[in-house]
N, C-alpha and C positions, 0 to 999 in steps of 0.2 A: 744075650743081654748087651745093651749098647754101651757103648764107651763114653763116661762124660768128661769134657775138660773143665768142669770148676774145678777151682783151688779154691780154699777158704783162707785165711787171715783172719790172727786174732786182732785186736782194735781193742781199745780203751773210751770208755764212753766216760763224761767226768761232766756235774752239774756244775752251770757259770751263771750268774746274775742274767746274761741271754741268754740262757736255756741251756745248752746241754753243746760240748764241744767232743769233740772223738778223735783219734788217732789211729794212724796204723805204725808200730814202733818198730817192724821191720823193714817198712819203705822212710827213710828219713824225708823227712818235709812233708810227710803224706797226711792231710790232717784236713777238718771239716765243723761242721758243727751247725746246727738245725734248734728250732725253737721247743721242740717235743725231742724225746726220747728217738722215736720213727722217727721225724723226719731227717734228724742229724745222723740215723743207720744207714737211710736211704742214701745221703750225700756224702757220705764215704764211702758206700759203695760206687758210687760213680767217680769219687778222687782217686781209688784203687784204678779201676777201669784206666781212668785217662792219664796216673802215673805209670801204668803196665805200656799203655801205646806208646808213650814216651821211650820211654828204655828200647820198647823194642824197636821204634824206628832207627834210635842212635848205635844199635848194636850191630 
């Protein structure tokens, strides 16, 4: 069986007058937000993504 490197993070998804904003409360500042439900999931998963390369270049 192969070896996968996802990690999951929990994330806070929260209804706003523009649709729907989301967070991830273990990356401070990490945070996003989409017109639907999906698409604000979608774009925290890539503020995730691109807060991870962060760190990791700075490390």
């Amino acid at each position: 069986m192969a070896h996968s490197d996802t990690m999951f993070y929990k994330v806070v998804l929260q209804r706003s007058n523009e649709g729907y904003s989301v967070s991830c409360p273990v990356l401070p500042g990490c945070w996003s937000q989409g017109e639907t439900e999906l698409e604000a999931l979608q774009n925290i998963k890539s503020a995730i993504e691109e807060y991870l390369e962060v760190l990791d270049e700075n490390l």
